[in-house]
C-alpha positions, 0 to 999 in steps of 0.5 A, a space after each residue: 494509517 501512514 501517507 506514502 508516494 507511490 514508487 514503482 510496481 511488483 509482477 509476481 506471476 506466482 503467488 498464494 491463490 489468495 492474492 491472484 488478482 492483486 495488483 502489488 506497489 512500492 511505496 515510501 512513507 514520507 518522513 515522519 511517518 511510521 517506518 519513514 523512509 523505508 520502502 514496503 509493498 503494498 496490495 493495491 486495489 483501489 488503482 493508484 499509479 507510480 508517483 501518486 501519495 496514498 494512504 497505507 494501512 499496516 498490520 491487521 487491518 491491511 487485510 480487511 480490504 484484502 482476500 479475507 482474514 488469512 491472506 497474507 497482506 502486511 500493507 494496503 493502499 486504501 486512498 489516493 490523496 487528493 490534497 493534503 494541508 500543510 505537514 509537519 
């Protein structure tokens, strides 16, 4: 899992049936985190908003919270951080 700030959000109108209902954000690692600084988007279902920090899990297990196995999801958020101790 990385941390990320939320930056912005996706409109995608036309999508695969597997993702209808599926809200897309910008987010941005922090520093330091996996593929830091570079902005990706991620499936969110849990409802975090534009200026938030999530959690953001990558990869396979993306797709766990998603649609099902076959869904097309490389990032999603699963948390909205609350606090968060002194970083590195």
């Amino acid at each position: 899992m990385i941390i990320a700030q939320v930056t912005g959000s996706v409109v995608s109108t036309r999508k695969m049936e597997s993702l209808v209902g599926n809200k897309f954000m910008v987010v941005e690692p922090l520093t330091g985190m996996r593929n830091g600084g570079e902005k990706i988007v991620a499936v969110d279902n849990i409802g975090a908003g534009v200026g938030e920090y999530v959690l953001v899990t990558t990869g396979s297990s993306a797709r766990v919270g998603s649609q099902g196995p076959d869904s097309p999801v490389d990032a999603a958020i699963v948390g909205i951080i609350d606090d968060v101790g002194k970083l590195k």
